[in-house]
C-alpha positions in Angstrom: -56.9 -10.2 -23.9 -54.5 -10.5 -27.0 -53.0 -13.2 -27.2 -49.2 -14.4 -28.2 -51.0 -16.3 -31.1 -53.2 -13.6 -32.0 -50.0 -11.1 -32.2 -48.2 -13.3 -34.4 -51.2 -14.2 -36.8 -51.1 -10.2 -37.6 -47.8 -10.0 -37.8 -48.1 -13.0 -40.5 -50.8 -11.1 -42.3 -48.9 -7.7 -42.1 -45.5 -9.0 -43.8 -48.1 -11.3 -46.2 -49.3 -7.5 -47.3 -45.9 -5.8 -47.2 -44.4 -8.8 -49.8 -47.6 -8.7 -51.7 -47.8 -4.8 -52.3 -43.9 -5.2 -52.9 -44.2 -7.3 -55.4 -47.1 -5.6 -57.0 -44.9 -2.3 -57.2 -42.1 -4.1 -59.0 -44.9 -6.0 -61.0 -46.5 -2.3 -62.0 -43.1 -1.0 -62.9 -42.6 -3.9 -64.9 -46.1 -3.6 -66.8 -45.4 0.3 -67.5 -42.1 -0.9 -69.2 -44.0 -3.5 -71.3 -46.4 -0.3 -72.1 -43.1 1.4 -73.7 -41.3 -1.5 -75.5 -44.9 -2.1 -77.3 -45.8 1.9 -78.3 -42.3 2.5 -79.3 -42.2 -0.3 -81.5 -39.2 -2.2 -79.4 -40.8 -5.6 -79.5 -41.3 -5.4 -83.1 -38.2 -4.7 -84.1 -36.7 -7.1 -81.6 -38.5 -9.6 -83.3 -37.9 -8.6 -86.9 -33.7 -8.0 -86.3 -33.3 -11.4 -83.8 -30.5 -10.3 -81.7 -29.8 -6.5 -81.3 -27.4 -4.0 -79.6 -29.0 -0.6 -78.1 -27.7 1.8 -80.9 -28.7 -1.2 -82.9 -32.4 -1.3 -81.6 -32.6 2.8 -81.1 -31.2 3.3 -85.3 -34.2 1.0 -86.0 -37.0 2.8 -83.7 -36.1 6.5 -84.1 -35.5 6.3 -80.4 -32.6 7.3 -78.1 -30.1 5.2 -77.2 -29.4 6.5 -74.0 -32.8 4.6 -73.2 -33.1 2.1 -75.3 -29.7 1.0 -73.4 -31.4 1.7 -70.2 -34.6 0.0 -71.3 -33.1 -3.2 -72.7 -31.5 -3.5 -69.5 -34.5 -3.4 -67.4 -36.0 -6.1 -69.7 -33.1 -8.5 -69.0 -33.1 -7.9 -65.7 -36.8 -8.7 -65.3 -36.7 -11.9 -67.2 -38.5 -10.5 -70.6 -35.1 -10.2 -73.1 -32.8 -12.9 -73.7 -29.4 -11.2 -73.5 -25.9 -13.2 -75.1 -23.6 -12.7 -73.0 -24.2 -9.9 -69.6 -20.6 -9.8 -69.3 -19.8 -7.8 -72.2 -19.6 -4.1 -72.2 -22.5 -2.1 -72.3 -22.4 -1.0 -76.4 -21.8 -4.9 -77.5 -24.1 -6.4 -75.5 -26.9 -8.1 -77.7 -30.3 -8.6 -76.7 -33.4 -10.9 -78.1 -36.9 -11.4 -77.7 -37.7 -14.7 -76.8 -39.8 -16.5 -79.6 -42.5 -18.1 -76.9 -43.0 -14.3 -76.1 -44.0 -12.8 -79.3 -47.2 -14.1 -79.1 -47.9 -12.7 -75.9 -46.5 -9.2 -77.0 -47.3 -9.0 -80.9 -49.6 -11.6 -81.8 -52.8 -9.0 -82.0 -55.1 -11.9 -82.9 -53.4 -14.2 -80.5 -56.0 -15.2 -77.4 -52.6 -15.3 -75.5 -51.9 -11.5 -76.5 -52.0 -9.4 -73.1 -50.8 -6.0 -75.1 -54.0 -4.7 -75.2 -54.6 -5.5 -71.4 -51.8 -3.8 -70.9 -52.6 -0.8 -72.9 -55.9 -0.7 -70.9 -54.2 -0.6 -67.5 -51.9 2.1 -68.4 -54.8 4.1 -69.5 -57.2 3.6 -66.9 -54.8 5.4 -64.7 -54.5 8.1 -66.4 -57.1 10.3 -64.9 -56.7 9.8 -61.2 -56.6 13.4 -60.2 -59.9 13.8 -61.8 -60.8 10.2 -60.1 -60.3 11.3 -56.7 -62.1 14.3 -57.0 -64.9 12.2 -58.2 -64.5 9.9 -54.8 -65.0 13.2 -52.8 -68.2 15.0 -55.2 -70.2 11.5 -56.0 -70.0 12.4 -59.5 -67.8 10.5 -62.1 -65.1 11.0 -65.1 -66.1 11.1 -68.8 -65.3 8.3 -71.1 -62.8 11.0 -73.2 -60.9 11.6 -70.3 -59.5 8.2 -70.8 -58.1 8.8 -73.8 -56.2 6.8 -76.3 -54.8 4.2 -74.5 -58.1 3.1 -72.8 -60.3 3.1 -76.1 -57.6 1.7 -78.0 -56.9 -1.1 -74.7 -60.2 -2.2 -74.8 -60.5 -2.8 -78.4 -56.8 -4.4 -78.6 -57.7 -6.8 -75.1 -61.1 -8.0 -77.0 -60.2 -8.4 -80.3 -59.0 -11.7 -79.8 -62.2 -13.4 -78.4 -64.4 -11.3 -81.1 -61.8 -12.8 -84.0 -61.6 -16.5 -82.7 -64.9 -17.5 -81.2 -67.4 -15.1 -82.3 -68.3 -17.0 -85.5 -66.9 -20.5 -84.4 -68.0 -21.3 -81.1 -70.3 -18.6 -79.4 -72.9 -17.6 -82.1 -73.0 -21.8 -83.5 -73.9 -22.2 -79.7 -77.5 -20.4 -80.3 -78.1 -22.8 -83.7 -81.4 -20.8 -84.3 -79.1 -17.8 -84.7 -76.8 -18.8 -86.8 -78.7 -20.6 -88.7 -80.3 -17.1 -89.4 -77.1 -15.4 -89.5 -76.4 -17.6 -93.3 -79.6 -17.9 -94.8 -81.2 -15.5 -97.1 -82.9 -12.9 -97.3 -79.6 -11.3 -95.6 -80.0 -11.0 -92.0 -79.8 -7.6 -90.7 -77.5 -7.4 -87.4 -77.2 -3.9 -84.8 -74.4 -4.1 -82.7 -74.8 -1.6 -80.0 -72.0 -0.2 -78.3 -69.7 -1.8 -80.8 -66.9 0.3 -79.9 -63.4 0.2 -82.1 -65.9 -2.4 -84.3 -63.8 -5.4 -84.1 -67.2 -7.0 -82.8 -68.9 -6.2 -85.7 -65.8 -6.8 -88.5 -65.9 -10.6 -86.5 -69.6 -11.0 -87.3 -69.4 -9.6 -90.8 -66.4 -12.2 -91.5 -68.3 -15.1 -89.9 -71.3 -14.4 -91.5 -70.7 -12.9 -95.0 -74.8 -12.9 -96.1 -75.3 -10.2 -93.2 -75.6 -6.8 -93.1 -73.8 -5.5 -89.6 -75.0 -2.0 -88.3 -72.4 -0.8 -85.6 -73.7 1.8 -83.0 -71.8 3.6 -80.3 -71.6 7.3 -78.8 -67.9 7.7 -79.0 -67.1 9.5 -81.9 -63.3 8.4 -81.9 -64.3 5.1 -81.2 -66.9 4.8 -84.4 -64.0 6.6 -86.4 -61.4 3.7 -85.3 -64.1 1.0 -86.2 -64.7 2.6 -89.8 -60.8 2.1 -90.3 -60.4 -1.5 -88.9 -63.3 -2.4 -91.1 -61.4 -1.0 -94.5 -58.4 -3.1 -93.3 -60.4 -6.0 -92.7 -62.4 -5.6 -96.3 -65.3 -5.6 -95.0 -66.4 -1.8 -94.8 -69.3 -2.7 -98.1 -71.1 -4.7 -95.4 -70.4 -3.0 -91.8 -72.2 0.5 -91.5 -70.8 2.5 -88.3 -72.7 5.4 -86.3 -72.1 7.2 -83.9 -75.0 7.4 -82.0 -76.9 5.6 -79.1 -79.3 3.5 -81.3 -82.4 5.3 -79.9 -83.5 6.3 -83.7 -86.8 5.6 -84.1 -87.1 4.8 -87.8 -84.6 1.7 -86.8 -86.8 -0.2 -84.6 -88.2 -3.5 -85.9 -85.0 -3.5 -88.2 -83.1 -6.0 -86.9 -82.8 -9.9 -87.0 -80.2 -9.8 -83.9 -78.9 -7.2 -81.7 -76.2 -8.2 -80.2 -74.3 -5.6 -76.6 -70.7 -7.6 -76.1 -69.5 -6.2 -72.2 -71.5 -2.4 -72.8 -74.7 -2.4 -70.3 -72.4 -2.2 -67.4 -70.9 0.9 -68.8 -74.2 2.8 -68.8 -75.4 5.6 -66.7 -79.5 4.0 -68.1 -79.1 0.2 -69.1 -82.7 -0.2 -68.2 -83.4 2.8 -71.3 -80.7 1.6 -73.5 -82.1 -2.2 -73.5 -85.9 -0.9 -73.7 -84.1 0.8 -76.9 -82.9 -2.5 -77.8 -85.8 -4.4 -77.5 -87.5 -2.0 -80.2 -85.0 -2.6 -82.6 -85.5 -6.2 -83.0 -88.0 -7.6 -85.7 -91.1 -10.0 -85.2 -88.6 -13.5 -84.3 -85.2 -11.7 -84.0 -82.9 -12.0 -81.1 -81.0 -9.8 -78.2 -78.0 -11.6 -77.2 -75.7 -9.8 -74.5 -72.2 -10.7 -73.1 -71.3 -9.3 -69.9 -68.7 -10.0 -67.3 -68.5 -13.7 -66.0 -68.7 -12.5 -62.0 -69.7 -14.5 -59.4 -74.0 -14.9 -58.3 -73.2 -13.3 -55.4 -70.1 -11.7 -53.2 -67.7 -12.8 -51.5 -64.3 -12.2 -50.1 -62.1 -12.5 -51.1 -62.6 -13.0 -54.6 -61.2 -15.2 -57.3 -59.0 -13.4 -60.0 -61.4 -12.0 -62.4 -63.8 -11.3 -59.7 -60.3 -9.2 -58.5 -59.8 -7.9 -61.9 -63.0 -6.4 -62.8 -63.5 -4.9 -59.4 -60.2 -3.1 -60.5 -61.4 -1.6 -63.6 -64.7 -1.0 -62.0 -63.4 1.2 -59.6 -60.7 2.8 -62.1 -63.1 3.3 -64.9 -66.2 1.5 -65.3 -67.8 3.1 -62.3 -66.9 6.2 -63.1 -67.7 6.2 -66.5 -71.2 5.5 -65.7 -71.7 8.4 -63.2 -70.4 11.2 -65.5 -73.9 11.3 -66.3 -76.9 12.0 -64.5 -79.0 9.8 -64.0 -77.2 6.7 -63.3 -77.6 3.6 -61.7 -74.0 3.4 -61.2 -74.1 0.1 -62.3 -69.9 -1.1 -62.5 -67.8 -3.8 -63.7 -69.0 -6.1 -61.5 -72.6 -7.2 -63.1 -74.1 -10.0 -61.5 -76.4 -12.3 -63.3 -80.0 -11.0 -61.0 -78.6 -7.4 -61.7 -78.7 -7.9 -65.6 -82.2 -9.7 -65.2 -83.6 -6.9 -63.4 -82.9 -4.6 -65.6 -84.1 -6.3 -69.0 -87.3 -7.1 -67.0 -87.4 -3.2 -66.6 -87.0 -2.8 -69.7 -89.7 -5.2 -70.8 -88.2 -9.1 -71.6 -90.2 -11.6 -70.4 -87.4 -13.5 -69.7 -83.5 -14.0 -69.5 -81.7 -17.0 -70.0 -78.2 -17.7 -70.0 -76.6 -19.4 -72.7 -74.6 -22.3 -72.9 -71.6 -20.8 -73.9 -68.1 -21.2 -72.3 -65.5 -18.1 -71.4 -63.4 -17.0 -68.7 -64.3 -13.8 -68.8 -68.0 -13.3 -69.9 -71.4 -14.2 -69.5 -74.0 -15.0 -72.4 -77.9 -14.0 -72.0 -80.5 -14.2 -74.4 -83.0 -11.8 -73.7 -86.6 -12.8 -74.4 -89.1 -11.0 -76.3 
């Protein structure tokens, strides 16, 4: 028998869903037009002209006004742009980036910077056709089908931690390491699956005695880290390659190898850290940052259990089945999961290290 109570519980939860996927919508809508005013360079020169009309802002962008106007509008209206006065006429109106929001928006080395989230999102979505034929076939969608936006995302979201805590606070947490990581002879580093390289430019700056060998199999990723490291100057001591890291002739090379949030990604972790375990010299180090999820499931999650599960299903997943074989791993790698597989792969151990983040987990794999 249902009851009166039991009605209006489900009722509860059913307008609970319809506000939340409501709000979500508008919140989606919202982040797209965030996506815009930062590839179009509107935040930028928000920030650089202080207060702005929409011919104003368009002159300055090489954009239309037509939406620029419409865009600035949308902005206000959400709570992002400051506008003087909304009573005046559509052509005099000026508009102005709040200064607590640049670093949110601009600040690329900010922790607080969400662009690159952002970025990622909008790029994750961009192969859904292609995603939903996957869901029906079992098999997955290729890293380049991403494009841009997600390669670009994930270096732009990670930056930040590689930049800030790499060299102050995660590395001095394993004193062994970095005590190795400044002494001399020069310590030779491999950083697989380095990506757009900021990862190895962060360990090169931290570091300057070490020698930083980048490695990852996307080509237009290994060509975006060879350009951020000429910016960063430090290109005469951070070699990139495009490659898996499987060479032969590199193994016993290496004083650390470091994997920062890659084994998830891979169709054959347990092959890729075997790999990685013959590319460390007699007392080097594997050190491996993956996502902080919880030991176990549950339901429903926290927010970065929420989070990841996101991308894993949007990309991660995905990603790792466009090849065969694959474990199928996902976003969401729990501690035993990662343990399992370096055992595989022949550590002797796994311990994780005492290093604090939101967002990732530290292990030191044992030789």
């Amino acid at each position: 028998m249902i009851t009166n109570t039991a009605i209006e519980r489900d009722a509860e939860r059913r307008d609970a869903l319809v506000g939340r996927l409501f709000s979500a919508a508008i919140g989606t809508m919202e982040l797209l037009c965030v996506y815009l005013g930062d590839r179009l360079g509107l935040y930028q020169a928000l920030a650089d002209r202080g207060s702005t009309t929409a011919a104003e802002l368009a002159a300055a962008t090489g954009t239309d006004e037509r939406y620029v106007h419409e865009w600035l509008e949308q902005q206000a209206a959400s709570g992002l742009l400051d506008v003087d006065d909304p009573r005046l006429d559509a052509a005099t109106r000026r508009y102005r980036l709040p200064a607590a929001y640049r670093e949110v928006l601009l600040d690329a080395d900010s922790l607080n910077c969400l662009s690159g989230l952002i970025r990622l999102v909008v790029g994750v979505g961009q192969p859904l056709p292609a995603l939903l034929e996957a869901f029906r076939s079992g098999g997955g969608v290729p890293y380049p089908a991403y494009g841009p936006d997600t390669r670009e995302g994930i270096a732009a979201m990670n930056r930040p931690m590689f930049v800030n805590l790499l060299g102050t606070e995660w590395l001095p947490a394993v004193p062994d390491v970095h005590a190795r990581l400044q002494a001399d002879p020069p310590a030779r580093v491999a950083d697989v699956g380095c990506g757009a390289g900021w990862s190895s430019i962060a360990l090169a700056r931290a570091y300057p005695r070490a020698r930083v060998d980048g490695f990852d199999p996307d080509a237009a990723s290994i060509e975006l880290a060879r350009a951020n490291a000429e910016a960063a100057g430090v290109a005469d001591r951070v070699r990139f390659t495009a490659c898996d890291a499987a060479d032969p002739a590199l193994a016993g090379q290496y004083d650390l190898v470091t994997a920062f949030e890659t084994i998830h990604d891979m169709a054959q972790p347990v092959a890729v850290l075997a790999n990685v375990r013959r590319l460390v010299a007699g007392g080097g180090t594997v050190i491996v940052a993956d996502e902080r999820v919880g030991e176990a499931f549950s339901a429903p999650g926290d927010d970065v259990e929420r989070l990841n599960y996101g991308f894993s299903v949007l990309h991660c997943l995905p990603v790792g089945l466009a090849e065969t074989p694959s474990v199928g791993t996902g976003t969401v790698i729990r501690p035993d999961t990662l343990r399992r597989y370096a055992t595989e792969a022949g550590f002797r151990a796994v311990e994780v290290l005492p290093i604090e983040n939101d967002y990732w987990r530290f292990y030191r794999l044992v030789l």
